[in-house]
N, C-alpha and C positions, 0 to 999 in steps of 0.2 A: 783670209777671212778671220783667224783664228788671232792671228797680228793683229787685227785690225780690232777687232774685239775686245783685244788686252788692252791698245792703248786707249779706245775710248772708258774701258773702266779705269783704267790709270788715272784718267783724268776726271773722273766722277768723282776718284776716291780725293786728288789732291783739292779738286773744287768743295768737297767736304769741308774736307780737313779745313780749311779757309774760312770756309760760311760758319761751323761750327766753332771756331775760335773766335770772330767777331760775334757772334752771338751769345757766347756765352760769357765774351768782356761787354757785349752791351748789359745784360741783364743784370751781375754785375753791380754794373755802374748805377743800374737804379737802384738794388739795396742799398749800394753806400751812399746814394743819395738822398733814399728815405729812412735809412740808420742815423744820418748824421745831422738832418734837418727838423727840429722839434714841431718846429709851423707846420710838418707833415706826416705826423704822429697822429692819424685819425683812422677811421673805420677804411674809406672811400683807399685809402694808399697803403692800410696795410693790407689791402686785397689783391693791391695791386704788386705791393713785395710777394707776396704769398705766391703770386702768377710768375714773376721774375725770378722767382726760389724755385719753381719746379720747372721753367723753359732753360734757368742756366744746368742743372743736370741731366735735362735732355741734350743739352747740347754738348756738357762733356764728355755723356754716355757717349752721342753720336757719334762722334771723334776717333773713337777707339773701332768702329765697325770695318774702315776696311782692310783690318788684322782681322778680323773674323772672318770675315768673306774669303780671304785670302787664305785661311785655316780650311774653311769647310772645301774649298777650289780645290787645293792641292789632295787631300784627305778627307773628300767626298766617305759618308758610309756606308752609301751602296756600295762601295767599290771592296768595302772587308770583310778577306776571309777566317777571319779569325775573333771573335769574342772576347776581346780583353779587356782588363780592369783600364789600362790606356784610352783603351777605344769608347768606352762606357762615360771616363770622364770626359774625354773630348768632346762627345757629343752631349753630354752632360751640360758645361759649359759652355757651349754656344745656344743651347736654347735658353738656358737662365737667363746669357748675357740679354739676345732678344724678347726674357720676359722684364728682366727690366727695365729695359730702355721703351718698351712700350707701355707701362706703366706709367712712366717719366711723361710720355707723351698724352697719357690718359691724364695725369695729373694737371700737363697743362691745359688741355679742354675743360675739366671741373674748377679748375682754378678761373677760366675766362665766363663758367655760367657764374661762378661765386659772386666774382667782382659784377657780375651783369643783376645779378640779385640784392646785390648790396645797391645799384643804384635804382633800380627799379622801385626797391622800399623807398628809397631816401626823395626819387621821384613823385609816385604813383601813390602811396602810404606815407607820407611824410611826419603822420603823428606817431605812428608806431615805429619808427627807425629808429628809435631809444633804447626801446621795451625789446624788440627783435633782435637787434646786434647788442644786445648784455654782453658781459666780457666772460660770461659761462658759456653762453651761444656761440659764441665767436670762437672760443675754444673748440668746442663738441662740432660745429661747420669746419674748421682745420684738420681735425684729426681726422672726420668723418671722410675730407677728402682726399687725404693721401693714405688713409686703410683700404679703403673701398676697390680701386683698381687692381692694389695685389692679392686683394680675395678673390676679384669677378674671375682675375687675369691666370689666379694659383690653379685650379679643374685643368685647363689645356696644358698647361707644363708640366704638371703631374702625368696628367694620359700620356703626352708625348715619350716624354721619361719610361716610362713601364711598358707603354708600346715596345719602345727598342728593346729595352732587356727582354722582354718574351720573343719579339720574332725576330732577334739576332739571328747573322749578319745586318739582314734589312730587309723592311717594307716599307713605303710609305704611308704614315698614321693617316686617317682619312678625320681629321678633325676641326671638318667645316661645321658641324653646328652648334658646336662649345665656341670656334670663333665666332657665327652671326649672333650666337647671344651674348656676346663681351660686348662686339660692336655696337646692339642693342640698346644695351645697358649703360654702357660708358661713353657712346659716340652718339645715338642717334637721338637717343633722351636727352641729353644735355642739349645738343644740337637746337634740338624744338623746342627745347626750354627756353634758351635765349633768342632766339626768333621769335617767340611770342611774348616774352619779357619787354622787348625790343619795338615789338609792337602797338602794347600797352601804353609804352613810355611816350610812341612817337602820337598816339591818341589822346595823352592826357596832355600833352603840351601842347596841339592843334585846339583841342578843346578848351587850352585858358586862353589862350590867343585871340581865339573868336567871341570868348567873353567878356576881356579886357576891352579890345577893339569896339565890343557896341557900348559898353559902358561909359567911353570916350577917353579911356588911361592909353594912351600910343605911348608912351616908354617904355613899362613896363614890357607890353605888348611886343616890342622891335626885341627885348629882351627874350623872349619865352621862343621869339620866331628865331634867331640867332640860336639858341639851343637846339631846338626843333631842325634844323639846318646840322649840328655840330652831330646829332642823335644820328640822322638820316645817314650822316658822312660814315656813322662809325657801326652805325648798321652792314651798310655795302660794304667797310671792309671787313670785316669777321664773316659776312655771305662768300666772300671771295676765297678769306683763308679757308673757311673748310673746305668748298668747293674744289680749288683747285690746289689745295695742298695737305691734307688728312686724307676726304673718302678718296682717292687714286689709291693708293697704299694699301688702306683696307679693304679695297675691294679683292686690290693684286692678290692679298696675302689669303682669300677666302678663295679666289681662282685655285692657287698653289696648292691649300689644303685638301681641298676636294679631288686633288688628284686630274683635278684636267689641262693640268699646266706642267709645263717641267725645269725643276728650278735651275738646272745645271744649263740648261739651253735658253732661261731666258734671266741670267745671272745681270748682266746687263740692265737690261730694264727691273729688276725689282731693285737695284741700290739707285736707279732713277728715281721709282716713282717712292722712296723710302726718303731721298733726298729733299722731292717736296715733302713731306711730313715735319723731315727736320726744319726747314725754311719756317713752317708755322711761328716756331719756337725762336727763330733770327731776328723775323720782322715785330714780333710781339713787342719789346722794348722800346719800337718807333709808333708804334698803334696806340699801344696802351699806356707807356711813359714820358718820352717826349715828345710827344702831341700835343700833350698840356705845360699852359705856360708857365704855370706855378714848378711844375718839377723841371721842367727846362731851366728856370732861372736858377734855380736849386741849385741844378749839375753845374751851371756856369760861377755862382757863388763857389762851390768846392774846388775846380779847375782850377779858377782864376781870382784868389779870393782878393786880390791888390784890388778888380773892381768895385768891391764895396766899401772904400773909402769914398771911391768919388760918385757911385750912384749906391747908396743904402736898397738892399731890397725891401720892399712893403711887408712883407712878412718877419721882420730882423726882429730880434728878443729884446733893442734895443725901443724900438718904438712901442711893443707889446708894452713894456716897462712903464712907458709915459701916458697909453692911454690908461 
């Protein structure tokens, strides 16, 4: 049982390692692609760098966990009878390590309501998408969102921390309600924020459609419904990723803390359901970057730049130049 156990974490851990290293050359690959493309130097892409800046760090964070795991396994601290400045750092550094790599992970949720806000203006508000995304706003929105999780995220790692140095050798900290108010705050807000962003947008493009339509404009029209189609697509899949690859995780990790789980027996399943968390952070660069055809062509412009002698892309600085 015990064999059998090991090698399916074995294999959790090398399938990481995997996922995690494609993931974080795909993401990557979108900064250099919207680093390198000026036609893509706008509000809408650098929201989308900003997402692709905080999935690629979750995914190199993740990479490195099952050397943690593999730490805390062998060198469990329930098992120490002794108090040492060793033992203090060691558990020291595995909880930092999982404060922030779950940060990383918080980042990338506020980064996907960012970019969902940014189009929702640009959608729904379309006169005010100037005045909103100013380049002081745009700042104070970035900063805002990679301070925020390591403040929400600092109360639990602190208690944790000063938990152990007071009831050394060991107890388990019971700090399930500083997790459900991170979750709260960092996961479930956002969450409904862009489901109802989402909602919005999938309302206001139904409603030009049906106004275009009796007006008697059908181009337009097949335009705003082709969007309205492209919104719905991209709706269900961000319903998916959280669904089935963030709350499993948080919920596990609020099971564990509460003390009704135990982590050594069910070490297995938490680098499972942690795995989907990571995936969020994999497929992001397929969802939110080349999905669209302008960064697609982008990427294939930098790959293979011999193609743009014989087909120019539409956005080249060369045509800019002449209109």
């Amino acid at each position: 049982m015990a064999t059998g156990q090991s090698d399916l974490n074995t294999a959790i851990s090398v399938l990481r390692v995997l996922l995690c290293t494609f993931g974080f050359t795909g993401n990557a690959l979108v900064c250099i692609t919207i680093g390198n493309t000026k036609s893509l130097h706008n509000v809408t892409n650098l929201m989308i760098l900003n997402l692709a800046v905080a999935d690629a760090l979750a995914c190199f964070c993740a990479i490195h966990q099952p050397w943690i795991i593999d730490l805390y396994t062998l060198y469990p601290p329930q098992n120490a009878t002794e108090c040492s400045p060793e033992l203090f750092f060691q558990h020291d550094s595995i909880f930092v390590y999982y404060y922030v790599k779950n940060c990383f992970y918080t980042h990338s949720v506020l980064g996907l309501m960012l970019a969902t806000v940014e189009r929702f203006v640009g959608i729904v508000r379309p006169l005010h998408h100037r005045s909103f995304f100013s380049r002081r706003k745009i700042v104070l929105l970035l900063v805002a969102m990679w301070v925020v999780p390591f403040v929400v995220e600092l109360p639990q790692i602190l208690f944790v921390i000063i938990h152990f140095r007071k009831s050394c050798p060991y107890t388990e900290p019971e700090s399930g309600l500083l997790l459900c108010a991170s979750s709260v705050l960092l996961l479930a807000i956002p969450a409904g924020a862009i489901f109802l962003m989402y909602a919005r947008i999938l309302c206001n493009l139904k409603r030009g459609t049906r106004t275009l339509v009796a007006q008697g404009i059908p181009q337009p029209a097949q335009q705003l419904l082709h969007a309205y189609k492209k919104v719905s697509g991209t709706l269900s899949d961000i319903t998916a990723a959280f669904f089935l690859f963030i709350f499993p995780c948080r919920i596990w990790r609020i099971v564990l803390s509460t003390g009704t789980g135990d982590i050594n027996d069910s070490i297995v399943l938490l680098s499972a359901v942690e795995l989907l968390t990571m995936l969020n952070s994999v497929i992001n660069p397929v969802v939110y970057g080349f999905k669209y055809d302008q960064l697609r062509q982008a990427f294939k412009a930098i790959v293979c730049p011999c193609d743009n002698n014989k087909k120019p892309l539409p956005w080249t600085m060369r045509k800019l130049v002449r209109m």
